[in-house]
N, C-alpha and C positions, 0 to 999 in steps of 0.2 A: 409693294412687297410681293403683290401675288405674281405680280411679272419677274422678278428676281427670280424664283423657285420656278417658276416654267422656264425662264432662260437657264437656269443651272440643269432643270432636269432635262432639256435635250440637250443641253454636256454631255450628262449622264451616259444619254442614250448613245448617242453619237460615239461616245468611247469605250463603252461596254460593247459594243456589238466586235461581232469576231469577223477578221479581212474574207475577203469570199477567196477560196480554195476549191477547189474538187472536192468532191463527198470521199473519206478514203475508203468508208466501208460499204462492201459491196449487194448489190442486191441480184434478181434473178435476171434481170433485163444487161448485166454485164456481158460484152465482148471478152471473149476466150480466144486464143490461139488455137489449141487442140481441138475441146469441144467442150461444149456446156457440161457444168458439173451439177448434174442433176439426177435425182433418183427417179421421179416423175416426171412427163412432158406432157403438156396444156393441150397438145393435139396430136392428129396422125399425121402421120409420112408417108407418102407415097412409097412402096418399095417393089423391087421383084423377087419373087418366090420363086428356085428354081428346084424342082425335082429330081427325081431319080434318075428316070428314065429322058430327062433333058427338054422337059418341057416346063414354060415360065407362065406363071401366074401374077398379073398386077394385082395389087392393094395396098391397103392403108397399115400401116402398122402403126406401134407407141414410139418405136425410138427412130433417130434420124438416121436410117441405113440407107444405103442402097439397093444392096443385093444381099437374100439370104439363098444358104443352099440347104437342102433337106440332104439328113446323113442317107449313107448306103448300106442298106443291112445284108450286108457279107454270106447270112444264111441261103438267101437265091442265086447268089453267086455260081456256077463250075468253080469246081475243085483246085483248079490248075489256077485261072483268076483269082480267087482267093486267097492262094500261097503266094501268088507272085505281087499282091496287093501286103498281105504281111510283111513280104522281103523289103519292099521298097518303105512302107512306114516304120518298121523296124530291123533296120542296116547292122549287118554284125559288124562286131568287133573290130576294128586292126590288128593285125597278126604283128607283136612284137621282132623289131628288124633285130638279127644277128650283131655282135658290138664285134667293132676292128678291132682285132690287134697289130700290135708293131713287130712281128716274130719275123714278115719278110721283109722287112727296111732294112737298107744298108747304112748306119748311121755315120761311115766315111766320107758317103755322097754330101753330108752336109757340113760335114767338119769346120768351112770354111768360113760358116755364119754362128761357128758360136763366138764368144764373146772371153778372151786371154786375160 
């Protein structure tokens, strides 16, 4: 008898278990296309820091960059530099083109493709 119930119970087991598949839900150690979707990183990254005035500094940073640039503060800038640095970040307008008219068409010239 006690051998029935062990032979049945790895039936059991045998058919309760689930087919092996891939895990579908993902954890931190997952492959990304773009880039890891994470708020925090476990280490630093080498990256370059690069200045103002065009000098680069190595170090370690949180996130996986390569390259940072430090802004440019516009206030030590000349005057001239400074507008022409506006103009090019901030491009005016397009100037609205004038619309055709048909006031100098000859519309005899085309007579021949309209439609009787």
């Amino acid at each position: 008898m006690a051998a029935s119930r062990a032979l049945s119970a790895l039936r059991l087991q045998a058919v309760s278990r689930p087919p092996l598949v891939a895990c579908v839900r993902g954890n931190s150690n997952r492959a990304a296309i773009s880039h890891l979707h994470r708020q925090l990183y476990g280490r630093l990254y080498p990256m370059l820091l690069v200045s103002t005035d065009g000098s680069t500094i190595r170090l370690r940073y949180s996130e996986p960059k390569r390259i940072l640039m430090m802004p440019l503060d516009s206030s030590t800038l000349p005057e001239a530099e400074r507008k022409a640095r506006l103009r090019r970040h901030f491009p005016s307008k397009p100037k609205a083109k004038a619309e055709e008219t048909f006031e100098g068409i000859d519309l005899d010239t085309y007579k021949k493709f309209w439609k009787k």
